[in-house]
N, C-alpha and C positions, 0 to 999 in steps of 0.2 A: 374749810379749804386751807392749803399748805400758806404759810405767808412766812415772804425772809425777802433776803437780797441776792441775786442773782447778778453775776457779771458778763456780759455778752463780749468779748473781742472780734473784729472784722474787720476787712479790707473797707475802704471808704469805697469802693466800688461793687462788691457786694450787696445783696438786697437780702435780707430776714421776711419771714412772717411771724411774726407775732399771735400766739394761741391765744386764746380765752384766759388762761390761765394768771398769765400777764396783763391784766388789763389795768391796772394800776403803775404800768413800765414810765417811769420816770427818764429820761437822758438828759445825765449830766452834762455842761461843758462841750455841748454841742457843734462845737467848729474850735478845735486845740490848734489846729494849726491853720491859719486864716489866709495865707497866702501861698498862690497856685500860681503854675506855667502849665499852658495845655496848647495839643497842634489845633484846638478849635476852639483856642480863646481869640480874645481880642485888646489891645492895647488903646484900644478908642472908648470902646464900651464896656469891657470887663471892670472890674472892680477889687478882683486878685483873689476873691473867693475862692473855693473849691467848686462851687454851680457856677461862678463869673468869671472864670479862672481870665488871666494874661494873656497873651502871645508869645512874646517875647523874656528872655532873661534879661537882654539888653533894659526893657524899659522895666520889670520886677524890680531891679537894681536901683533904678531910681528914685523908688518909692519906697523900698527897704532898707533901713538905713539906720536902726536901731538896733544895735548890740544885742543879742540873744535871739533876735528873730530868725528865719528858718526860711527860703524859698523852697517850697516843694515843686517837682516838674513830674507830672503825669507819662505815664506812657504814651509814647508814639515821638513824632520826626517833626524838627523844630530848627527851621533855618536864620540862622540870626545873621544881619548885615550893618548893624553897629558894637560898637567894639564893649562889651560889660563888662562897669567899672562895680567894683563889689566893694560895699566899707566894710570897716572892721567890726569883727563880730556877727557878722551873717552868716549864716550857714547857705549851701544847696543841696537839697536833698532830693534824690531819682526813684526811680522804682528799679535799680538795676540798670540790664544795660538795655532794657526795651525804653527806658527814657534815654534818647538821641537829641542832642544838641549839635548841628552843622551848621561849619562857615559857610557864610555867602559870599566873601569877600576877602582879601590879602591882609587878613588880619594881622598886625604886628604889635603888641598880642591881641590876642582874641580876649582871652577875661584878664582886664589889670587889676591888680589889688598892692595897691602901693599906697607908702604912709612916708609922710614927710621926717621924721622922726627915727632916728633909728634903734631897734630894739622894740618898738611899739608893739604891743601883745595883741597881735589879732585873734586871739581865742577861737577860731570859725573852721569848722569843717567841710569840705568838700566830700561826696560821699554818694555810692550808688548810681554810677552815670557816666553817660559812653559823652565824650565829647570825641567830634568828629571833625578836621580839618580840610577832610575833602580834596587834599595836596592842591590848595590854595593859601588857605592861614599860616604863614612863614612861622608863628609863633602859638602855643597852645596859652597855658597859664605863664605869669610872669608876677612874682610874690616879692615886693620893692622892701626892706626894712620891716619889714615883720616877724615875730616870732610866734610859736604858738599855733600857726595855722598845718593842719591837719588833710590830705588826700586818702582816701579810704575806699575802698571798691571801686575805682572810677578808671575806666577804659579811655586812652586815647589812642588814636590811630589817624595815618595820616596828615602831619603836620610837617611841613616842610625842612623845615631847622632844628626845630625843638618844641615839645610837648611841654613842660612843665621847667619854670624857672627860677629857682630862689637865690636870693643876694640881700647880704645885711648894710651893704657899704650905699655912698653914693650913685656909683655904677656896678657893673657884675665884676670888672679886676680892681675896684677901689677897694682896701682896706679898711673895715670901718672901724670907729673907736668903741660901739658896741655892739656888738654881735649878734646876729639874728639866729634865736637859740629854740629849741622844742620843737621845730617841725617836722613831720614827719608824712612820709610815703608807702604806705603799705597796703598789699592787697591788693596790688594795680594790676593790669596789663597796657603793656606801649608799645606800641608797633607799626614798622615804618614813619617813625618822627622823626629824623635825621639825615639830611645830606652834608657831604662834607666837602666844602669848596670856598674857594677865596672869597673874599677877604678876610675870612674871619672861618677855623674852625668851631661846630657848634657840637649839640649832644640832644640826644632827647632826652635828656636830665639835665639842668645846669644847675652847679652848686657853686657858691663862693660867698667865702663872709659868715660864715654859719661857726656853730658850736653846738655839739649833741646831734648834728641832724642826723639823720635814721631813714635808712631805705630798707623794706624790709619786705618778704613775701609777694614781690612783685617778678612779674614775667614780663620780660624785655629781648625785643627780638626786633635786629635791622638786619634783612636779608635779602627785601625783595627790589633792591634799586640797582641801577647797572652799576659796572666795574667802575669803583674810586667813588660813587657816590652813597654808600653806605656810609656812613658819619658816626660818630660817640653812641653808645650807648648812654653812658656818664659823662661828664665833662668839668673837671673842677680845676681846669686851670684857668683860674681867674684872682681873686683875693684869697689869702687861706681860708683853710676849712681847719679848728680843730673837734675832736673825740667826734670825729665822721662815721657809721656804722650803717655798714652795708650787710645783711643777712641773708639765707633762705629764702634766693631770688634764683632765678633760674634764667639765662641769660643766651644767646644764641648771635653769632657772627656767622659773613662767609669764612672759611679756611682764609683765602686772599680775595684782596679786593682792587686790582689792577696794580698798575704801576704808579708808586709814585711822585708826585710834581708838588715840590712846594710844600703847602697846606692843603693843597686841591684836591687830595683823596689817595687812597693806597694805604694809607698810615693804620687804618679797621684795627682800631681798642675798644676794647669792653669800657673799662675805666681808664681817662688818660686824666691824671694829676696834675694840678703845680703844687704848690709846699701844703705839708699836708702835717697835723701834729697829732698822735695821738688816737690814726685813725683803725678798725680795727675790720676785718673782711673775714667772715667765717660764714659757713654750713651752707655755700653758693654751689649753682654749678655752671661753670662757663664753658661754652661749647665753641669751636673755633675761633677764627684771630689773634688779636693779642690781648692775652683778658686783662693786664694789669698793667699798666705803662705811667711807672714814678719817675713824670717828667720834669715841668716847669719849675724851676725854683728850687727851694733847698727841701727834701724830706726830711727833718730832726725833730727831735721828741718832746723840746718844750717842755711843760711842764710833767706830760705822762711818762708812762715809763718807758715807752717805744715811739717811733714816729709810725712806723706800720708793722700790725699784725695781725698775718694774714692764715686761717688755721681752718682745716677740718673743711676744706674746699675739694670739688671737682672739678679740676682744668682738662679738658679732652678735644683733640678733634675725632673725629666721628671714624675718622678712617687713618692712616699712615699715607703722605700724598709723595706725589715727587716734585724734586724743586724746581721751583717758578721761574717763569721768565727772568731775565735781568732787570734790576730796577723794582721789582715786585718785593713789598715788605713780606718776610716768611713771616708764620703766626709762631705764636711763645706763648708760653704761662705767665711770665712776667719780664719786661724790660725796666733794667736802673737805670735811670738817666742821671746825670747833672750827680749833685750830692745826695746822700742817701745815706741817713746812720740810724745803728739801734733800731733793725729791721728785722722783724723774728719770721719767719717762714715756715711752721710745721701743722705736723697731722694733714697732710695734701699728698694727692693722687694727682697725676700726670701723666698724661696718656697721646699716644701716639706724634710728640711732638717733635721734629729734626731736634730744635733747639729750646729746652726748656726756661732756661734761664740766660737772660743775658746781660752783661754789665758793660756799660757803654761810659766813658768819660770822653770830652769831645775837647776840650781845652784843660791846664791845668789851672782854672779857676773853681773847677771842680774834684770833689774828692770822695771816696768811699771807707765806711768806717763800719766796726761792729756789723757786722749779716751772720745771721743765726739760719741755719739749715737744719731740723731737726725732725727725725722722725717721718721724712716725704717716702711717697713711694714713686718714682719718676719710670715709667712702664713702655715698653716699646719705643724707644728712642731710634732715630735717625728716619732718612728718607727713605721711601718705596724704593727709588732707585736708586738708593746707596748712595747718592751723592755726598760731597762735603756738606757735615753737620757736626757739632761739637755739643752735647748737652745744656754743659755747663761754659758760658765764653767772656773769656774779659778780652775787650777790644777797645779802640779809642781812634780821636783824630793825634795825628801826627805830633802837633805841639802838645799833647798830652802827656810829661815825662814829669817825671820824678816820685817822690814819694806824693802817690794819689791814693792807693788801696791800699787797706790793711787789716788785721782782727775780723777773715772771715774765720766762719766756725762749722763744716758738716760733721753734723751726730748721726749715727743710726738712720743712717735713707738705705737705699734701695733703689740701683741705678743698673737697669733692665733695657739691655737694646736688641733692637730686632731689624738688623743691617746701619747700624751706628757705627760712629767710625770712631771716635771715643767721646768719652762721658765730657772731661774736663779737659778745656784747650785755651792756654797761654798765651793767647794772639795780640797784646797788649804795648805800646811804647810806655808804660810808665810801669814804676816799678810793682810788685808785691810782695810783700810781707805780713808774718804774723798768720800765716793760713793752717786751721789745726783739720785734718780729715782722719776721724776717728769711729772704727765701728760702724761704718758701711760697708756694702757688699755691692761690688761690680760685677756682672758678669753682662758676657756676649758680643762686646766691641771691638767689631772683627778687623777691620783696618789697625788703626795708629794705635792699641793700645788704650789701658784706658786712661791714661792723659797722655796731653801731646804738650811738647814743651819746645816752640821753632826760634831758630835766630832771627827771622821776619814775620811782623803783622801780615794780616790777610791781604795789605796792598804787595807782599813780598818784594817791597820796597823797603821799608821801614825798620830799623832794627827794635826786638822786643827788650822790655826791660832788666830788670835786677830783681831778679827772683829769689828771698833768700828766708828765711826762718818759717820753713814749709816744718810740720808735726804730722806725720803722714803714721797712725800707730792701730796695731787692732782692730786695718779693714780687711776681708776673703776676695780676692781677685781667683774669678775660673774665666776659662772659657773667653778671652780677652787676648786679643794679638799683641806682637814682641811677649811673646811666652808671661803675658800678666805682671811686663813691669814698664816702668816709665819712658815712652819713647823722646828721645833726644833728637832734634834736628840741626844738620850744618853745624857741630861743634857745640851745639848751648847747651848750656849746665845752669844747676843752679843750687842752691846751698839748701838742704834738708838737717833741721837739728836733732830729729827723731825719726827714725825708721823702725818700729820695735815693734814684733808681734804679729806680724800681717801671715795673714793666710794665702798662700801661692797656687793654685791648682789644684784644686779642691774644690767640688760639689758642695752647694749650698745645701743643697737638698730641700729645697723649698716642698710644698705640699704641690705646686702646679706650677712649672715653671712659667713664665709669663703672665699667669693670671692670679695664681694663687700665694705670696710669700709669705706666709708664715714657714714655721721651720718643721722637719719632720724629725722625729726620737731618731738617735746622730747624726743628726746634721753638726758639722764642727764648730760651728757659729754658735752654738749653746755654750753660755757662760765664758766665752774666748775675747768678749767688749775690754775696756776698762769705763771703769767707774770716771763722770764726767757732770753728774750729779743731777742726772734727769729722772723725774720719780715715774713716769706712764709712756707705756708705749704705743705706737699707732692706733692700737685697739681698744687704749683704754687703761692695762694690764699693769699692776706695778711692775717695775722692773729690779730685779737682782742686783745681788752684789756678787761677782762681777755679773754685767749685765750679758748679754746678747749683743753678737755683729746682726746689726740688721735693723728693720721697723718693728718686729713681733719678738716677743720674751714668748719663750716655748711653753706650752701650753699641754701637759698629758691628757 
């Protein structure tokens, strides 16, 4: 007869028969993982076996308490009504999302895992497993001074405030002196974790105090709660975050979310920031609202090379809408709030937005420095119904004057409107300077031009600034009202130190207008750029010497 070793792998819930053949079957190591949650265990009589399994996580927790150990929770629905504290270094591990953990109660949070200590290396994974807040548990996870700890397949839904919480400091806006570093969030889904209402803005994500953390490959979607209370996707305005990394998530807001009051709702951001160092946002796609709001605090770059960069994203709303009520936040790609410097912006797509970009200074204790625009493709710009919309808008409050902006930079975008009234609008009381627009191409901005340059802010109260070492060289204006050049309002000027080379009325000749821009064989935009020392363009593509007006180097 044959004789060897034989390896069998199976489900612990699976049954074999065993032939004849086998009759000397040995099994090793017969219970590797020694403690169980099941919906028909017991907390009285169980023993935490996989045959004796638990009830509960809440009381699993109490008895696992040893670094490296493992709760495993069986399939099926598990209503827990005290609050599971997890030490560090345990793991919990699901079968998927057929393993269900629900609140019974207003949990605040629901699992704590917090360490006195900060920086403390909780090594522990969370993984495979729908926890359910049942829109009672105000809070999902909440991760105190820990680094190290790991979310991995695991579904929440339904949690009132916030689904999952990490913070290195004392509290979520304290500072701390060591940083809660290595965690990470991937492979999630979250949905409906957030409302957003006083006292206190929240997110179904909150980060603060962190370094390195890492969101990655997660689907995040707050759509279904009434007008103003749809709350954060993210939420990091709290202690900084540096080298934050968000990835290949995919992300979903209303368009708008009422009017709003306060903190109490309206505001509908994907990501809303306080200071942030270092942080980096690629190969997302954010679908309505406002996907990126660099608010709180000072954005500056610290030790890395950038404070944010943001590349190789899709910002879209679904449709081109018309504008909203009074009082109602429109949605954007991204809003600068406060300061904001050494802020790179490329390889992005932009789609159907009134206003894509907006630069807000609200006192002159703020200031804006270095933005790098390069390579975006910014696609059907303005309102359905044509209302006032500006692409690109620098605005501010009132005592906002003097030199506050300056060393913006558009390379090579691609600025496509489809009832846009123009791209870039000057609506600002503090000055600007140092602005270089080189090697874009405008077209379709049927109103104003495509920039508009007024003696009043948008309160048409207000006089706008000093606008003066504009580099305006080697971009293709077509099809763009005041015959494709700069509209003046009420007398305002403003000092241009380079006007060189622009292409006036002239078909780009794209391959599809609207949809498609790369360039077709003569289009005038080949080779017509200047050199500004960028090596790849939208697609990837090296670029020329001279390069291409536009995203794409022409391609036979």
């Amino acid at each position: 007869a044959w004789q060897g070793t034989v390896t069998l792998t199976f489900d612990m819930d699976e049954s074999i028969t065993v032939g004849a053949c086998c009759d000397n079957l040995i099994i090793a190591n017969p219970d590797p993982d020694p403690y169980w949650v099941a919906e028909n265990g017991s907390d009285l009589t169980g023993t935490g076996t996989y045959e004796r399994p638990w009830a509960t996580l809440a009381y699993a927790a109490t008895q696992v308490t040893t670094p490296g150990d493992v709760i495993h929770v069986k399939a099926g629905t598990i209503t827990e009504t005290s609050q599971i504290v997890l030490a560090v270094g345990v793991d919990i591990v699901g079968q998927g999302d057929t393993s269900i953990i629900r609140a019974g109660t207003a949990f605040e949070p629901m699992i704590l895992m917090s360490s006195v200590d900060q920086g403390t290396d909780g090594s522990q994974t969370i993984r495979d497993i729908q926890f359910d807040g049942e829109m009672t548990a105000l809070f999902g996870f909440s991760v105190r001074r820990r680094s190290n700890v790991i979310f991995d397949n695991v579904t929440m839904v339904d949690f009132i405030y916030s689904a999952i919480e990490i913070y290195g400091g004392s509290g979520f806006a304290s500072t701390p002196t060591t940083y809660a570093s290595g965690n990470i969030i991937r492979n999630c889904t979250v949905t409906n974790c957030c409302s957003r209402r006083d006292p206190s803005p929240f997110g179904s994500l909150r980060i603060g105090g962190t370094v390195g953390m890492e969101v990655h490959h997660c689907t995040l979607t707050q759509t279904s709660r009434a007008s103003t209370e749809n709350g954060n996707l993210v939420y990091m305005w709290g202690s900084p975050n540096k080298g934050f990394k968000f990835h290949h998530n995919y992300c979903t807001k209303p368009n708008t979310d009422g009017v709003v009051s306060g903190n109490a709702g309206g505001w509908n951001f994907h990501i809303e920031s306080g200071p942030c160092n270092g942080a980096e946002i690629y190969n997302n796609t954010f679908i309505g609202g406002v996907a990126l709001d660099l608010a709180g605090g000072n954005q500056v770059k610290g030790d890395y090379a950038y404070s944010w960069w943001v590349h190789h994203n899709d910002f879209s709303l679904s449709s081109q809408i018309n504008k909203p009520a009074s009082g109602t936040h429109s949605p954007m790609g991204m809003d600068f709030e406060r300061t904001c410097e050494d802020v790179i912006v490329e390889n992005n797509i932009f789609t159907n937005y009134p206003s894509a970009i907006n630069f807000t200074v609200a006192t002159d204790e703020y200031s804006k420095t270095r933005i790098y625009f390069r390579y975006n493709i910014f696609r059907n710009a303005g309102y359905a119904d044509a209302d006032y919309a500006y692409h690109i808008v620098w605005q501010g409050g009132s005592s906002a004057t003097g030199d506050l902006a300056s060393h913006f930079y558009f390379y090579n975008n691609v600025f496509h409107a489809n009832l846009g009234r123009a791209f870039f609008g000057l609506l600002c009381p503090y000055d600007l300077r140092d602005i270089y627009i080189r090697n874009n191409i405008f077209v379709n901005a049927h109103l104003n031009g495509w920039m508009i340059v007024p003696a009043k802010c948008g309160d048409l109260v207000t006089d706008t600034g000093t606008f003066y070492d504009f580099y305006i060289d080697n971009n293709l204006m077509y099809n763009n009202a005041n015959s494709n050049n700069i509209r003046y309002v009420d007398g305002k000027t403003m000092t241009i130190e380079s006007f060189a080379n622009n292409i006036l009325g002239n078909d780009p000749l794209f391959v599809s207008s609207g949809s498609d821009f790369r360039l077709q064989a003569g289009s005038p935009a080949i080779n017509a750029g200047i050199n500004v020392g960028l090596a790849n363009d939208y697609a990837g593509h090296s670029v020329s010497d001279p390069p291409e007006i536009g995203a794409y180097e022409y391609q036979e």
